[in-house]
C-alpha positions in Angstrom: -13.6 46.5 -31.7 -13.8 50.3 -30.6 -14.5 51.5 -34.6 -17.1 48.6 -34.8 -18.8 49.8 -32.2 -18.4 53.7 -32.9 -19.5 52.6 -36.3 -22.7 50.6 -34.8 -24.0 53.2 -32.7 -23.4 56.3 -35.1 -25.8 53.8 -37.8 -28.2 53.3 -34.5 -28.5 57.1 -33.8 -28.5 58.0 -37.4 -31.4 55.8 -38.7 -33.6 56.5 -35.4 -33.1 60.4 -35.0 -33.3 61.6 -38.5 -36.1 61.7 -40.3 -38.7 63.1 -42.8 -41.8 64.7 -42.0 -44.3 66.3 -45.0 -45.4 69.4 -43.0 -48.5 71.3 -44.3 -47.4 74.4 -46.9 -48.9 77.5 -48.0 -48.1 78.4 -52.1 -49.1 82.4 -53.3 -50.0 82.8 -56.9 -50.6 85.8 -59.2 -52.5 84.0 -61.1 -55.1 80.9 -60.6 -53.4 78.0 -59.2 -53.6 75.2 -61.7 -51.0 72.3 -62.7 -49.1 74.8 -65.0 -48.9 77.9 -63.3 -48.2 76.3 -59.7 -44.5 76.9 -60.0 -45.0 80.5 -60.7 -45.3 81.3 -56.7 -44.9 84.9 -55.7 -44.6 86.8 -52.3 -45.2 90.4 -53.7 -48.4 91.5 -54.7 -50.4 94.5 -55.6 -52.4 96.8 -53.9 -56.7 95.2 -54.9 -54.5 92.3 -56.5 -56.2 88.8 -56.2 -53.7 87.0 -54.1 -54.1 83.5 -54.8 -52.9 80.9 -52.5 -52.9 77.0 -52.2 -52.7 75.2 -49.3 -51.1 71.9 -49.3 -52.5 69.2 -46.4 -50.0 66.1 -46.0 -51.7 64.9 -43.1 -55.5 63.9 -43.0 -57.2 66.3 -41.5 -60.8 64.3 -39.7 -62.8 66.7 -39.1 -62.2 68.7 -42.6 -62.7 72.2 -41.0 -59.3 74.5 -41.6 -59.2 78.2 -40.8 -57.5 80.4 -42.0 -55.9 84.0 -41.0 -54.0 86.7 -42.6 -52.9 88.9 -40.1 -51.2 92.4 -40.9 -47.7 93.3 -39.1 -48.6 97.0 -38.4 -46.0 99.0 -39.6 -44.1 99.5 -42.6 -40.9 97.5 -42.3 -42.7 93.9 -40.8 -41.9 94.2 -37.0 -43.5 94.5 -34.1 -47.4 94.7 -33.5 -50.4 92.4 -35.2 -53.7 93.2 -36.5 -56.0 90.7 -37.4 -57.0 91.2 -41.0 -59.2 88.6 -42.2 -60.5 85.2 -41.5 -62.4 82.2 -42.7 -63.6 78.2 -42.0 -63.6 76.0 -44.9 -64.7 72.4 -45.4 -62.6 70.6 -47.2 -65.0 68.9 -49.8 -63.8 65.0 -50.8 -61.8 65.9 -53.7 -59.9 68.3 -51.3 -58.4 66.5 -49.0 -55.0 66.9 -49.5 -55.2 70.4 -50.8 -57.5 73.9 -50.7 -57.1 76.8 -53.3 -59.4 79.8 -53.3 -58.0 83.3 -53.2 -58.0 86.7 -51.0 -57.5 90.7 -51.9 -56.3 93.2 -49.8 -56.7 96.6 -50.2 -54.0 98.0 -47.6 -50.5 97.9 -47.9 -48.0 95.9 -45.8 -46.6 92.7 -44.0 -49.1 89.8 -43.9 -48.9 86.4 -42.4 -51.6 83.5 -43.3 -51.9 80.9 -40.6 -54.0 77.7 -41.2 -55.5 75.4 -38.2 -57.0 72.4 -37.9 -60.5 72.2 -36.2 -58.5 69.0 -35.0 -56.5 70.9 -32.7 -57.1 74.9 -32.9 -54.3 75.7 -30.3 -51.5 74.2 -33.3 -50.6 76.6 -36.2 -50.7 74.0 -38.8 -49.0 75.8 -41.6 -47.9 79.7 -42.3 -46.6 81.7 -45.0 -45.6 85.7 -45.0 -46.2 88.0 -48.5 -46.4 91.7 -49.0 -48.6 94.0 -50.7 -47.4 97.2 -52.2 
């Protein structure tokens, strides 16, 4: 009786605590993002390099507005300090709902992070991703 209920509740707090969530991602490209080249991700780039990047949207976003950030660690080795480098809103058109591609270049060397939100709720980093120029 003791294994069948050991058994029982292990299945109960299996099945109800795990789970799988699609979270929001952020792919960098060398080249244009397309259906070929959208395994060929990279998180080194050049100095006046187009950096491509996709952005991949699980969850419906209602208000369509995303923005998005690159800020630059400031210093060499990726710790410390944070300078905002760029920024931009985009509307995600109808044939975009699930993803946005466009792409960025940066002329200084160093550490970068991209952060997208949601107009939804601005406060919640909805997806990141790091990548260095050199």
């Amino acid at each position: 009786m003791k294994k069948l209920f050991l058994v029982l509740s292990f299945l109960f707090v299996t099945i109800f605590t795990t789970g799988c969530k699609d979270r929001a991602g952020i792919l960098f490209n060398n080249n244009p993002i397309t259906e070929k080249t959208v395994m060929n991700y990279s998180d080194y780039f050049s100095v006046g390099q187009r950096i491509y990047y996709l952005i991949l949207i699980p969850e419906k976003v209602r208000s369509r507005y995303l923005d998005i950030q690159v800020v630059k660690k400031d210093n060499d080795y990726g710790r410390l300090g944070y300078n905002l480098y760029w920024t931009k809103t985009v509307r995600l058109k109808d044939e975009e709902i699930n993803y946005f591609t466009d792409y960025v270049v940066i002329n200084q060397k160093g550490f970068y992070i991209m952060q997208v939100y949601s107009k939804d709720n601005p406060t919640k980093r909805f997806a990141a991703a790091e990548f260095q120029v050199r």
